[in-house]
C-alpha positions in Angstrom: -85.5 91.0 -9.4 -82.1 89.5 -10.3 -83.1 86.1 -10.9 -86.0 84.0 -12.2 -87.5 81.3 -10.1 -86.7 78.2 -11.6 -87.6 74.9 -10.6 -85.8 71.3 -11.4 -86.3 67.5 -11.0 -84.0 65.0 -10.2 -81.3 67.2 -8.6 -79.3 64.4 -7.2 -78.8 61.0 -9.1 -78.4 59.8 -5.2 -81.2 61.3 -3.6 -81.6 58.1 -0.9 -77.7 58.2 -0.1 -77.7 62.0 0.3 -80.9 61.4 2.5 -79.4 59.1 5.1 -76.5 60.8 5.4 -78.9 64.0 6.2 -80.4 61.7 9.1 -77.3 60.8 10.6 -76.0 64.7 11.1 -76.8 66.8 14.4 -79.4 69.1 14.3 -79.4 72.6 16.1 -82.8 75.3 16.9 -81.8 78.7 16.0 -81.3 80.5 19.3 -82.8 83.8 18.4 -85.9 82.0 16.8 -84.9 82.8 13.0 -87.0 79.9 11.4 -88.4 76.5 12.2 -87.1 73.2 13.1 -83.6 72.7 13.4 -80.5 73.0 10.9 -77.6 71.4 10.9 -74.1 72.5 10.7 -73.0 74.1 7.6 -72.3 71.9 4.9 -69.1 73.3 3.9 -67.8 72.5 7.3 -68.7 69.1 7.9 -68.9 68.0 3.9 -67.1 70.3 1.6 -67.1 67.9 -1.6 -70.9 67.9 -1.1 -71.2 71.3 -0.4 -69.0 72.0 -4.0 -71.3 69.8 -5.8 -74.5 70.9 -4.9 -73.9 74.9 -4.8 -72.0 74.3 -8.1 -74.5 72.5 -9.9 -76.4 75.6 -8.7 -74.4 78.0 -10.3 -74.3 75.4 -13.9 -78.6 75.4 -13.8 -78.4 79.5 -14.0 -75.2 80.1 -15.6 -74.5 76.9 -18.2 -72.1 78.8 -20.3 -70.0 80.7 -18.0 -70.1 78.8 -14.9 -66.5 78.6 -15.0 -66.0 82.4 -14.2 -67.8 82.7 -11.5 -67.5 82.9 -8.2 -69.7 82.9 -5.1 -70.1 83.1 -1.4 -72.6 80.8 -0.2 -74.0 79.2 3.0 -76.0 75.6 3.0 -77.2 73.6 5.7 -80.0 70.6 6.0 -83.0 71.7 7.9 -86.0 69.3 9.3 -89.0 70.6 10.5 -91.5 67.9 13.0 -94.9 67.6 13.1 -95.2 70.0 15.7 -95.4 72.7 13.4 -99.0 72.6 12.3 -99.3 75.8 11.0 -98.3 77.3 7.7 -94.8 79.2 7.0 -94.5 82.7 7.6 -93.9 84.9 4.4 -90.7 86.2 4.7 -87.6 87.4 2.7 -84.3 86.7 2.8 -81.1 88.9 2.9 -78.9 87.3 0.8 -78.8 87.3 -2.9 -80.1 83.6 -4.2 -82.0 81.0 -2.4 -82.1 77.2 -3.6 -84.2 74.6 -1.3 -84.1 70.6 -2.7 -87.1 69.1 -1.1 -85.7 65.8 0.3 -88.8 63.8 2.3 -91.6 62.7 0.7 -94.1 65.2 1.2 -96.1 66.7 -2.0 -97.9 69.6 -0.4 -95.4 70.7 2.0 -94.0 73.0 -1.0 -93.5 76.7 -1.6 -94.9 79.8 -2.9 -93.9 83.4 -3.8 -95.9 86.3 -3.1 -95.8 90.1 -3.8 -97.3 92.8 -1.5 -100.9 94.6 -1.1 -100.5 98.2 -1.6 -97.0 98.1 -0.1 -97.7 96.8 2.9 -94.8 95.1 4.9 -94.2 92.3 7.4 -95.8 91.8 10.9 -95.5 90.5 14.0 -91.6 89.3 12.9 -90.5 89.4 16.8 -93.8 87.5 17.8 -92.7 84.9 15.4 -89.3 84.9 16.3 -90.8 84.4 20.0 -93.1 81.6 19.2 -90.5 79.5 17.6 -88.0 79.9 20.6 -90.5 78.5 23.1 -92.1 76.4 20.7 -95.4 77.3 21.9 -97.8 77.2 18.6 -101.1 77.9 20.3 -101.7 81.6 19.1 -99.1 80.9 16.2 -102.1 81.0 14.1 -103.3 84.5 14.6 -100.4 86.4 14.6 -98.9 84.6 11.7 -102.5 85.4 9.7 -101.9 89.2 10.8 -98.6 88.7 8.4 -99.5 86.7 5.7 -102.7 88.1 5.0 -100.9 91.7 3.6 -99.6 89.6 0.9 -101.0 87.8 -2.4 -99.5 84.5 -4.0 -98.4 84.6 -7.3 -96.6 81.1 -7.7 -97.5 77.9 -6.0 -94.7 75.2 -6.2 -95.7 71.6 -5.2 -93.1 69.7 -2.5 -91.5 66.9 -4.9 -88.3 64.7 -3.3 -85.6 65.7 -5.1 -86.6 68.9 -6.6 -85.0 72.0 -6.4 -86.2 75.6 -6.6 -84.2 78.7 -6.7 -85.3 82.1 -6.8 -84.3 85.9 -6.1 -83.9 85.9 -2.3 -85.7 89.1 -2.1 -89.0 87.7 -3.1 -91.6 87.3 -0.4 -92.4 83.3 0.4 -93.4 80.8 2.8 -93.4 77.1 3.0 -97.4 76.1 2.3 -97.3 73.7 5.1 -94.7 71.4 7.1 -97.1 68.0 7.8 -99.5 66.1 6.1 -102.1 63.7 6.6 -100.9 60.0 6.6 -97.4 61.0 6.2 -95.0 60.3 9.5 -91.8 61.7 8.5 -89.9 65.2 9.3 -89.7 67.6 6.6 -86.4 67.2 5.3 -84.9 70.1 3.0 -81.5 71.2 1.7 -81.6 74.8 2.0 -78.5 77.0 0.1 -78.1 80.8 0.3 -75.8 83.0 -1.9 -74.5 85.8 -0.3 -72.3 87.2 -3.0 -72.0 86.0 -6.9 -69.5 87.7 -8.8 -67.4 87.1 -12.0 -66.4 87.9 -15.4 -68.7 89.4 -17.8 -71.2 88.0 -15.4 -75.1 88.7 -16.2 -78.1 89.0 -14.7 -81.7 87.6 -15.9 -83.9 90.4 -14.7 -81.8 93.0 -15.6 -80.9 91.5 -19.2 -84.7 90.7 -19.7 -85.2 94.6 -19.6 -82.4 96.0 -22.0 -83.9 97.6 -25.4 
């Protein structure tokens, strides 16, 4: 693991101005059924001053003293999932590097955890899910997705808090908790940011540092 999961209130000092311009974009479905909801466009093509802000105040939370010498690849788009989805997330991983989600509605227990493996056991029924999430039909969601998550064991539980931010080592099994809850009307609204590359001058990494002699 490169990086540590690190969590952080109060991201924006706007959150209610970022929010309602998140409600005014277009939102797409993934046509090969990658995750939930719908995403917008990519921030750094439809808002590249908040696109530089967010992934470089990123880069500042993990890097404070040399953020200045690095550089990055990186991919961020607003995602809102609807009360349709009434199941938990699937644990997953993710290919890139770094991934940073700001919670943005007001959901508390719509958050996410991290999990590790039982006895090396790997993912399931990934094409099922990709399936169900294309036609949008949830009924047997439930079963399938148990078939998955139940080869894995939680190991951190992070609470859904409007403007918080998490970031973690991509490569870390996880899963949103849950997408509704009672009482509570409103999409879940997140900011999601993947890293593909990070690279620069006498950069170092957290993991690997942690482990030196």
């Amino acid at each position: 693991m490169l990086i540590p999961t690190l969590i952080y209130d109060n991201f924006f000092r706007n959150p209610d101005e970022v929010i309602n311009y998140a409600k005014q974009l277009e939102y797409f479905s993934n046509e090969e059924g990658r995750w939930p909801g719908k995403r917008s466009l990519p921030l750094h093509e439809i808002n590249v001053d908040l696109f530089n802000f967010v992934t470089s105040k990123i880069i500042k939370l993990l890097w404070p003293f040399n953020f200045e010498n690095i550089y990055f690849n990186a991919h961020s788009t607003f995602q809102k999932i609807s009360k349709d989805y009434t199941n938990p997330g699937w644990i997953h991983q993710d290919v890139e590097i770094l991934t940073a989600i700001i919670y943005l509605s007001k959901h508390k227990e719509c958050g996410t955890s991290i999990f590790e493996s039982k006895n090396f056991n790997t993912l399931k029924n990934t094409e099922k899910k990709k399936e169900i999430y294309i036609k949008k039909k949830f009924k047997n969601e439930l079963k399938y997705l148990e078939e998955n998550n139940d080869n894995f064991e939680e190991t951190i539980s992070i609470k859904s808090r409007k403007n918080r931010i998490i970031i973690f080592d991509s490569q870390q099994m996880h899963a949103a908790q849950k997408f509704i809850e009672k009482d509570l009307d409103e999409e879940r609204l997140t900011l999601i940011t993947f890293f593909k590359e990070i690279n620069g001058h006498n950069l170092k990494w957290h993991g690997p540092e942690c482990n030196r002699n």
